[in-house]
C-alpha positions in Angstrom: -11.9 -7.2 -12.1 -13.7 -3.6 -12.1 -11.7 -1.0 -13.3 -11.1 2.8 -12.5 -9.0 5.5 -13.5 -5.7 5.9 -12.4 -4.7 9.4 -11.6 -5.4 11.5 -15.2 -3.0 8.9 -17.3 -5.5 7.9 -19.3 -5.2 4.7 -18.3 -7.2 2.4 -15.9 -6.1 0.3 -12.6 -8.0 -2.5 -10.9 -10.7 -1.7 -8.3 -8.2 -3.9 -6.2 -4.4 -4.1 -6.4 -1.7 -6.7 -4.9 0.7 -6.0 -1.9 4.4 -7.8 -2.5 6.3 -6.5 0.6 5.3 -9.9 3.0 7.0 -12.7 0.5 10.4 -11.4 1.5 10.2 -12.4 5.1 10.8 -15.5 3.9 13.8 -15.5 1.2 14.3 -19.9 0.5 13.2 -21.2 -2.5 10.5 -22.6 -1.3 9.2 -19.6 -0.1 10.1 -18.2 -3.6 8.0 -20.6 -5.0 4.8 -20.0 -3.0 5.4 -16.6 -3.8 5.8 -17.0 -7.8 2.2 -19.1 -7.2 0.5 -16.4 -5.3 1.6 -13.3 -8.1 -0.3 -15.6 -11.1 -3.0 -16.0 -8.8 -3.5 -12.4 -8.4 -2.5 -11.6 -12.2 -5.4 -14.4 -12.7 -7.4 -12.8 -10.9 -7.2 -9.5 -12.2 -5.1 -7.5 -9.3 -2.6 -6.6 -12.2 -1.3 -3.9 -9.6 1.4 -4.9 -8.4 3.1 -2.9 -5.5 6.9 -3.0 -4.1 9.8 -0.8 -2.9 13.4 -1.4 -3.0 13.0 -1.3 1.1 11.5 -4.6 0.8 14.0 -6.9 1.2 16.6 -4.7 0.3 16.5 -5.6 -2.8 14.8 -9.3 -2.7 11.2 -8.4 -3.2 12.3 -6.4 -6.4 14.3 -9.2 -7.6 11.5 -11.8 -6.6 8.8 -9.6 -8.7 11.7 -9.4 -11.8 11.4 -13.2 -12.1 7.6 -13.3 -12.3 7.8 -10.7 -15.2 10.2 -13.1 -16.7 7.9 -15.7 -17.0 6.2 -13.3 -19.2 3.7 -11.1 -17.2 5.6 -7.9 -17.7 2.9 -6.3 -20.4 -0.2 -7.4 -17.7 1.4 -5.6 -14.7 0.8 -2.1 -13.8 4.1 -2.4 -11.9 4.8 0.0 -8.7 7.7 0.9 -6.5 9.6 2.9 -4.5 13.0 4.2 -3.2 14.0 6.5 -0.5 13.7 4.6 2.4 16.8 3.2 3.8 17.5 0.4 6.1 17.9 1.0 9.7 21.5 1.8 10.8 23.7 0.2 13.9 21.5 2.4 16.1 18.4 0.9 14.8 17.1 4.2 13.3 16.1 4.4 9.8 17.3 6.6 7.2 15.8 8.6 3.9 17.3 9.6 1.2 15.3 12.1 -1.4 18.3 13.8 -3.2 18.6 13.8 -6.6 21.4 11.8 -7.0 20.4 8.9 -4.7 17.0 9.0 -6.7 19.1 8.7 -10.4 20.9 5.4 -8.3 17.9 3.9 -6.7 16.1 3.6 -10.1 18.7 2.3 -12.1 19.1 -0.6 -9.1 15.7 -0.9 -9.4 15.0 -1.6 -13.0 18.1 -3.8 -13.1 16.8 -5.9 -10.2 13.2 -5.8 -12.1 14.5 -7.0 -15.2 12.8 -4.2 -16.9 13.5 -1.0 -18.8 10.7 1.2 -17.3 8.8 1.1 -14.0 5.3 2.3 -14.7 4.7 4.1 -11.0 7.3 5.2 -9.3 7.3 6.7 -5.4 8.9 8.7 -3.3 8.8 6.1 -0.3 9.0 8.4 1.9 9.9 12.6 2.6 13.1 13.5 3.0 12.6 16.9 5.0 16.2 18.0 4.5 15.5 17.7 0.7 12.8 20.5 -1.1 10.1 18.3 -2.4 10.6 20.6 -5.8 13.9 18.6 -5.8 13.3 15.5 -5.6 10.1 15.7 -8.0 12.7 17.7 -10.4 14.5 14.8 -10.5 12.1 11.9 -10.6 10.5 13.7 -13.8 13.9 13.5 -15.5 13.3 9.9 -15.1 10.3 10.2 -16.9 11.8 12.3 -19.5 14.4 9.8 -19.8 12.2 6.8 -20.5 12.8 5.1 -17.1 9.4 6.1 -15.3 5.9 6.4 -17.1 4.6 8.4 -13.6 5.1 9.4 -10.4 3.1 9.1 -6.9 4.4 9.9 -3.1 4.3 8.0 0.0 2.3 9.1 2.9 2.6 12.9 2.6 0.5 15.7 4.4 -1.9 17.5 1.3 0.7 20.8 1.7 3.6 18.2 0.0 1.2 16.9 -2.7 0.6 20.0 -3.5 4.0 21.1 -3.5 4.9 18.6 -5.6 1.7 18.0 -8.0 3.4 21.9 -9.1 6.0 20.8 -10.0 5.1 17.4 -12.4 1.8 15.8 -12.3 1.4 13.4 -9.5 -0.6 10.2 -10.8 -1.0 8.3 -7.4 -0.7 8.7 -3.3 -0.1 5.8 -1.2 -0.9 5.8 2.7 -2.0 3.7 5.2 -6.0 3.9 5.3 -8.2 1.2 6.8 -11.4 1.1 9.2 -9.0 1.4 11.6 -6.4 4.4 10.5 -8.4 6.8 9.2 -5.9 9.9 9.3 -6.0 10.5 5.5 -9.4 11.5 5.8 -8.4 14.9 7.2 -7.1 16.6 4.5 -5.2 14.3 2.0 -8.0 12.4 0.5 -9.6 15.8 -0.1 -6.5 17.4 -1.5 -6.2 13.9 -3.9 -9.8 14.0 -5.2 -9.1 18.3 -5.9 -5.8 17.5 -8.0 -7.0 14.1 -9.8 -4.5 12.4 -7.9 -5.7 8.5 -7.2 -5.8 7.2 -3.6 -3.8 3.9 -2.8 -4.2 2.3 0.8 -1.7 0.4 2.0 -2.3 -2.0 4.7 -6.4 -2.4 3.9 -7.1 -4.7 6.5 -5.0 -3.6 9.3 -2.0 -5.6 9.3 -4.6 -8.7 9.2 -6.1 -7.6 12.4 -9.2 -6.4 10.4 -9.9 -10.2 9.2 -10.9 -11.1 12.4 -8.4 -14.0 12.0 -5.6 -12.7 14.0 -6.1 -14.7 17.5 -2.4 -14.0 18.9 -0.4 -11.2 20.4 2.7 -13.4 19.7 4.5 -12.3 16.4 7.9 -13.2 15.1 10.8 -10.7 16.6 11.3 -9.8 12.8 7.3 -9.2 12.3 6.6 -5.9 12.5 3.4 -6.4 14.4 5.7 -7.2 17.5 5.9 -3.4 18.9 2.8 -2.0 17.5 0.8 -1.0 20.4 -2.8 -1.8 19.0 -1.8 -5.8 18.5 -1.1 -6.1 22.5 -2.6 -6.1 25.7 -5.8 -4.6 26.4 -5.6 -2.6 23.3 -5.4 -5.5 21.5 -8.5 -7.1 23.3 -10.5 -4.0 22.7 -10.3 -3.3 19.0 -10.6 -7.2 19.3 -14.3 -6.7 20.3 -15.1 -4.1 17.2 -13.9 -6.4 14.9 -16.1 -9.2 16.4 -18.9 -7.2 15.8 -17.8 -6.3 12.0 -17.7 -9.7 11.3 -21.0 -10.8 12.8 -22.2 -7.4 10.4 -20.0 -9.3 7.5 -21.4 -12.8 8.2 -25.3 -11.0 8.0 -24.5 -10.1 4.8 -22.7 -13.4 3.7 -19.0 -12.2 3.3 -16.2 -12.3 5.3 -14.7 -9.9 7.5 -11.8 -8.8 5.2 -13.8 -8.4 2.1 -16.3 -5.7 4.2 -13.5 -3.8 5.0 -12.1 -3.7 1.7 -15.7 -3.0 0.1 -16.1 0.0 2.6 -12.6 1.3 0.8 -13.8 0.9 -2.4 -17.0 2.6 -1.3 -15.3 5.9 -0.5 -14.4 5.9 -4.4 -16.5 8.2 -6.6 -16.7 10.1 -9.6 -13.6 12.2 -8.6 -11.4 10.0 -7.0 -10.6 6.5 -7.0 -9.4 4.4 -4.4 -7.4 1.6 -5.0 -6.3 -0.3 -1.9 -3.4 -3.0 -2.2 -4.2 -6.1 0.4 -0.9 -8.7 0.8 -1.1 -12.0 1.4 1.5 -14.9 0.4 -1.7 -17.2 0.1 -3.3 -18.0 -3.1 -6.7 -18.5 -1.3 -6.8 -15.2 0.1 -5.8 -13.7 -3.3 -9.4 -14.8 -4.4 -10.9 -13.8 -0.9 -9.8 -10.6 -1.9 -10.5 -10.0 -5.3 -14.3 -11.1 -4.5 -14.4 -7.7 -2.3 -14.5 -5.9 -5.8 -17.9 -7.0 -6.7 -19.7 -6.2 -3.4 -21.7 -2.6 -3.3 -22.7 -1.5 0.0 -25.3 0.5 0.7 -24.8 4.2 2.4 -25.9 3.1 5.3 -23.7 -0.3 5.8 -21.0 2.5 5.1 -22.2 4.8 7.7 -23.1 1.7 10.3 -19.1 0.8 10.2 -18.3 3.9 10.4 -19.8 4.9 13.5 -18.1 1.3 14.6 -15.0 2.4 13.6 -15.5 6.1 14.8 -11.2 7.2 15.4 -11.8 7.4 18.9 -13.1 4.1 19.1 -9.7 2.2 18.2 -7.2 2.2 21.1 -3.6 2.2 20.5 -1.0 4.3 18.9 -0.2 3.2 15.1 3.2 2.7 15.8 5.5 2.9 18.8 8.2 5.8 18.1 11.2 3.7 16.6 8.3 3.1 14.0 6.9 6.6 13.8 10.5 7.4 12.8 11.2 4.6 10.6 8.3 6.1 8.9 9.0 9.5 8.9 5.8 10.6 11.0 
């Protein structure tokens, strides 16, 4: 697997990293299992990056992850997660906690449930706007004076918090939703990333699956999260349908599929000054090395600005989340 820097650590990251939040929607051990199969696949296939969040689960994706290091991958991961995101309350709204004390708590739970002594990135999941970001970054770099955290990265913040917050302790990585689809970060927080030599990680690559032109159904699980996003249903759905019908007759020209075209246009936006290092999920082995293929496709300036243009932001229809998400969120 290609590598690239990450942040200015020093050290280097695949060109593609591994998303762990889907194996706990399914928590038997069979499903444990499956999961344990699909983490060596990625390791195997050099994703070392893992990515996680003591959201996931609550608790179970962290404690899933602690028994693959177990088997004795801990010194091959780049391992990644995050706190400050709560689990919604009775009234179904979510809740964030960025004080200091709740961050001191959330990373001891954290490495306990890991099985390990120090988390290598560590992420505010998401802002906590009762809490100054000089806080909570005060406090996450007494984790790293401590031992506990080797660096830090936020969670979809506007450029005006990264700054904020690379003033306070150097900020090794940002992670937001970015895709042909969701394109937001391209306003101002890419450009703020590449200024500060802060690396780039987008989460949900493909667009929630819909970007592999594999996704046939509006019918999701009432516990997938898919269920009440606007751009999976109705005519929104059948629209943004079409332009990914037409990406993947552009994909097949080429002979690739879909998924890995979207991920090479992310890794096409990486350059001297920044690198982007999106982190696809899957619970499937064979999509692991669907995935990882992505890494060794170039594309030229052109193929970059044809699925662009495809995938102009007014061209998608449908909000990115309906406003019980925006707020789980924090948007």
């Amino acid at each position: 697997m290609r590598q690239v820097p990450l942040g200015r650590t020093g050290t280097t990251a695949p060109a593609i990293g591994f998303g762990c939040a889907g194996f706990s929607q399914s928590r038997d051990e069979g499903g444990a299992v499956q999961a344990l199969e699909t983490m060596q696949a990625a390791l195997d296939a050099g994703m070392n990056f893992f990515d996680t969040a003591d959201l996931y689960g609550v608790g179970h994706n962290e404690e899933l992850i602690g028994r693959f290091l177990r088997i004795g991958a801990r010194d091959r991961i780049i391992l990644c997660t995050k706190y400050g995101s709560l689990p919604a309350g009775a009234d179904g709204m979510p809740g964030v906690d960025n004080s200091p004390a709740h961050i001191a708590r959330a990373c001891d739970a954290s490495l306990k449930r890991l099985g390990i002594d120090t988390i290598d990135l560590y992420y505010m999941h998401r802002r906590d706007a009762n809490v100054p970001i000089e806080d909570s970054v005060g406090a996450m770099s007494r984790l790293v004076e401590a031992g506990k955290v080797r660096w830090l990265g936020l969670s979809e913040v506007s450029a005006e918090t990264l700054r904020a917050a690379c003033a306070v302790h150097p900020i090794t990585a940002l992670e937001s939703e970015y895709s042909l689809w969701m394109r937001e970060p391209e306003q101002s927080v890419i450009g703020t990333c590449r200024e500060l030599g802060v690396s780039f990680v987008p989460f949900s690559p493909l667009g929630r699956a819909f970007l592999t032109g594999t996704l046939d159904t509006e019918e999701f699980a009432a516990t997938d999260m898919r269920a009440n996003l606007p751009r999976f249903h109705g005519e929104a759905a059948a629209h943004n349908r079409r332009l990914v019908q037409e990406m993947a007759g552009i994909a097949q020209r080429k002979g690739m599929t879909p998924a890995q075209l979207s991920l090479a246009w992310l890794l096409a936006k990486s350059d001297a000054s920044l690198s982007i290092i999106p982190i696809p999920g899957t619970k499937r082995a064979k999509y692991v090395a669907e995935n990882a293929a992505a890494a060794a496709i170039l594309l030229t300036p052109e193929d970059v600005a044809d699925l662009e243009t495809l995938f102009a932001p007014d061209a998608v229809v449908g909000d990115r989340y309906h406003e019980i998400e925006r707020a789980r969120a924090g948007l």
